[in-house]
N, C-alpha and C positions, 0 to 999 in steps of 0.2 A: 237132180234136186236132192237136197238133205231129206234123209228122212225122219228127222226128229219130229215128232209130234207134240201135240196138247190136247187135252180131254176139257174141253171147253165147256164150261157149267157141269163138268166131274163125267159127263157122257158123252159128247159129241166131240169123237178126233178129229183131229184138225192137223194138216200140215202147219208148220210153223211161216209159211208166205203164201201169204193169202193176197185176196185182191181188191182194191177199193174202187170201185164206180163211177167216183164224183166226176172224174173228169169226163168222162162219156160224155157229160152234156154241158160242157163249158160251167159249170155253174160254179160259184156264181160270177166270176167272171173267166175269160181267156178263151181261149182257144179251144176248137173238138174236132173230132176226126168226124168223117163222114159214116154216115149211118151201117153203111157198109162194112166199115171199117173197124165201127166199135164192135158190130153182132160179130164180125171174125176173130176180133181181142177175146169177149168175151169166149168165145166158142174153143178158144184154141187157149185160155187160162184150162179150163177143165182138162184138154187133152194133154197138157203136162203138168197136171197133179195138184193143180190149186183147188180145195176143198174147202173155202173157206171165202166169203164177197161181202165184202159192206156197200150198204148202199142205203138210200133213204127216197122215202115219198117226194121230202122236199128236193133233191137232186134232178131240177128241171128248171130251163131255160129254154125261151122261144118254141115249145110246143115240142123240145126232145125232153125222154123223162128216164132215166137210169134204171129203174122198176121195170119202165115197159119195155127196155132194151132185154133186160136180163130174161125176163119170160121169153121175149120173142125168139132168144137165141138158144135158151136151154130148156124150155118146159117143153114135155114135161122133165122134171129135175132129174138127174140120175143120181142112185143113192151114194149115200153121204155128203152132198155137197150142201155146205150148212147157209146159211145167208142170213145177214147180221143188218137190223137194221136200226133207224133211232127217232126221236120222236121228243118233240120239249116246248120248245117256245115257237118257234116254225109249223106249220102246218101246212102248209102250199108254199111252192119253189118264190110266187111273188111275194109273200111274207117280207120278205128279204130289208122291202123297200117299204116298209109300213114304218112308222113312228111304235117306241116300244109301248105306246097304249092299245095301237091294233094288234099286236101280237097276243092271239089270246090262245095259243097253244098247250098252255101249262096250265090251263083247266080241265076240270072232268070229260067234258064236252068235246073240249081242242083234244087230248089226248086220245079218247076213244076214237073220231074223227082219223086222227093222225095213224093209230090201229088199223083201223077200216080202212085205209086209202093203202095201206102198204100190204094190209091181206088181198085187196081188192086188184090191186097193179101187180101183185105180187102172182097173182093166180093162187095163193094158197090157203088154208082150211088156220094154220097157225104157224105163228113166225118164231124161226130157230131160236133168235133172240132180240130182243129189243134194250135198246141206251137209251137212259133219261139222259138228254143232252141238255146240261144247265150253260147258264153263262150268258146266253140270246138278247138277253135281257139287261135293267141293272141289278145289280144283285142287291142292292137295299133292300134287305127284309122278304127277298127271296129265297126260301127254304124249299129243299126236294123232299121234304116231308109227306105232303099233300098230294106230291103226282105222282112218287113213288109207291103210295100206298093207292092211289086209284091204278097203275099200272099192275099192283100187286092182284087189284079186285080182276083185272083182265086178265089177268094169268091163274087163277080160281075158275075164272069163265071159261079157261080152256085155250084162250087165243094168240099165248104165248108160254114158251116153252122156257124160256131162263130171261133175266133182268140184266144190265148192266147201267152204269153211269157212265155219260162222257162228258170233259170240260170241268172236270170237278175237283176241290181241293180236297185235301186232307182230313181236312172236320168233315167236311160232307162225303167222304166217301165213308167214313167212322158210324158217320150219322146213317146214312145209307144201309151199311151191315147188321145196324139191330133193329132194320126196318123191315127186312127181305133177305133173302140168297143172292148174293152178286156175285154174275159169272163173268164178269171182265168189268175193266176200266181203260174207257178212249180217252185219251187224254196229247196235248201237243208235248211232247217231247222226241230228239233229237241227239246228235253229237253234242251240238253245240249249244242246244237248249236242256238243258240237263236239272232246271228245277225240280223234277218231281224225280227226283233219285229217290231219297226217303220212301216216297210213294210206290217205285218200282218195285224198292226189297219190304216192304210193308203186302203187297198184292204178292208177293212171292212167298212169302211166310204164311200166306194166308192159304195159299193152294189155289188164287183168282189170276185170271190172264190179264197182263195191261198190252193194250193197243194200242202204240204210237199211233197218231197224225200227223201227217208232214214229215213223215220219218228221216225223208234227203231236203228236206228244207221247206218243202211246199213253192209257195209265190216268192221264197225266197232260198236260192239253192246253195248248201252249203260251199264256203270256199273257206281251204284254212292249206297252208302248204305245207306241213305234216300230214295233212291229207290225200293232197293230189303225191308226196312222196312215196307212201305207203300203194296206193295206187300203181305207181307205176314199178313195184317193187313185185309188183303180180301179176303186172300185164292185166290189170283191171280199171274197169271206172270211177269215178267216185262217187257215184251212186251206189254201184254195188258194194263198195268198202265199208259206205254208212250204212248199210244194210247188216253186213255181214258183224258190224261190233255190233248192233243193237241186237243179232243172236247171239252175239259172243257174252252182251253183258248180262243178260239174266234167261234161264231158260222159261219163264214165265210169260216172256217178249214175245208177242203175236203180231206179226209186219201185213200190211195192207198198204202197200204203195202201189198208187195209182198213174194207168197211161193210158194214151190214146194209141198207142202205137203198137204194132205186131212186133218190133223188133228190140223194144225197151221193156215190154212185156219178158220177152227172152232172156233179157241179161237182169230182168229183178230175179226172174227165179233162179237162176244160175250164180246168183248173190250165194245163195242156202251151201253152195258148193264151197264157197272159196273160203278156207283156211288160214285166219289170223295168228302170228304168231307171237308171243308173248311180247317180243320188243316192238312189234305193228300194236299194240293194245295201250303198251305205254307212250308211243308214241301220238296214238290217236288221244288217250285221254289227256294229255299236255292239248296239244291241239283244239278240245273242248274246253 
């Protein structure tokens, strides 16, 4: 594994491939490995070097919950291993299926709740970091004004250790920085989805992590044939290619792609190894 690191929120290092959760419990929809199978994904991310897990309260479907996965396989925690989690218009995994009038997450109330359920599944006293994740909603007149600064009162209280946004544009991530200390930004971005460029070298200049979602495409996996080219120019996947430019392209880029699997777990982190080479970058950015 690469050992580049990030000082996430300026103190907690972090390998640069980390690991996201979601998928443990299918949510919200697809497929999940069996319970078994997630607590040994999880168990055996830490045993080669991943120090770094996003996950969320809401990451639960049919009575499995990513929260209560991660405790069960790693608490108690061994040191450094940071866990990142988010909290916004969601509040419970069924949210999901509410009309955006029952979503009342992005209240004082809903967000403290949203706090308390991810301390509480979390097993722990305070959480590494918390995302206001906007977006859930319609964004009519939806400002992260108000949750950001009741997030800010919960991190005064003790119960959270750095802030971040996720799903957030540009004004609001602007708007966000003379609200608080932001120590990342989750956002979807991708090869091929490449709108918040601006926004990566903006978090970059600033000294702030950005976190891809969906880094290989998500529910939609990338396909471009400069890419499966490049790939095969390495004896590599294409998974691991989209990987490895998303380190190549700013070192600021903190990767959290997610699996169900013991053996696609292996070849994300083994992404951190493979070496692009200036004509694979130009090749890849045509491709995007």
């Amino acid at each position: 594994m690469a050992t580049a690191r990030w000082a996430l929120g300026g103190d907690l290092s972090v390998a640069r491939i980390g690991y996201g959760a979601m998928k443990l419990t299918g949510w919200p929809r697809g497929d999940r490995p069996s319970r078994d199978t997630a607590l040994a994904v999880l168990r055996r991310a830490v045993e080669v070097g991943v120090d770094h897990i996003d996950t969320s309260h809401y990451y639960a479907r049919d009575g499995v919950a990513a929260n209560e996965l991660i405790r069960e396989a790693l608490h108690p925690y061994p040191d450094g291993l940071v866990i990142v989690t988010k909290v916004g218009a969601l509040v419970e995994g069924s949210d999901i299926d509410l009309p955006a009038s029952g979503k009342t997450g992005l209240t004082p109330d809903g967000l403290r709740r949203g706090v308390e359920a991810n301390l509480r599944s979390l097993g722990v006293d305070r959480l590494d970091v918390v995302n206001l994740r906007m977006g859930d909603l319609d964004r009519g007149g939806t400002s992260l004004a108000a949750p950001l600064e009741t997030l800010l009162a919960l991190r005064e209280e003790g119960l959270i250790r750095h802030l971040g946004v996720s799903n957030v544009t540009a004004a609001e991530f602007a708007e966000a920085r003379k609200i608080a200390p932001i120590a990342c930004v989750q956002n979807l971005y991708n090869l091929t989805r490449r709108e918040d460029d601006p926004l990566v070298d903006a978090c970059a200049e600033a000294g702030i992590a950005y976190v891809p979602f969906f880094p290989v495409g998500g529910f939609q996996p990338l396909t471009a044939a400069r890419l499966d080219a490049v790939a095969a120019r390495h004896g590599a996947t294409v998974p691991q290619v989209a990987l490895a430019w998303l380190l190549a392209r700013s070192p600021n880029i903190l990767l959290i792609p997610g699996t169900g699997s013991p053996a696609h777990l292996e070849e994300n982190v083994a992404a951190g190894t493979l070496e692009l080479t200036p004509a694979d970058l130009v090749d890849l950015t045509e491709a995007g």
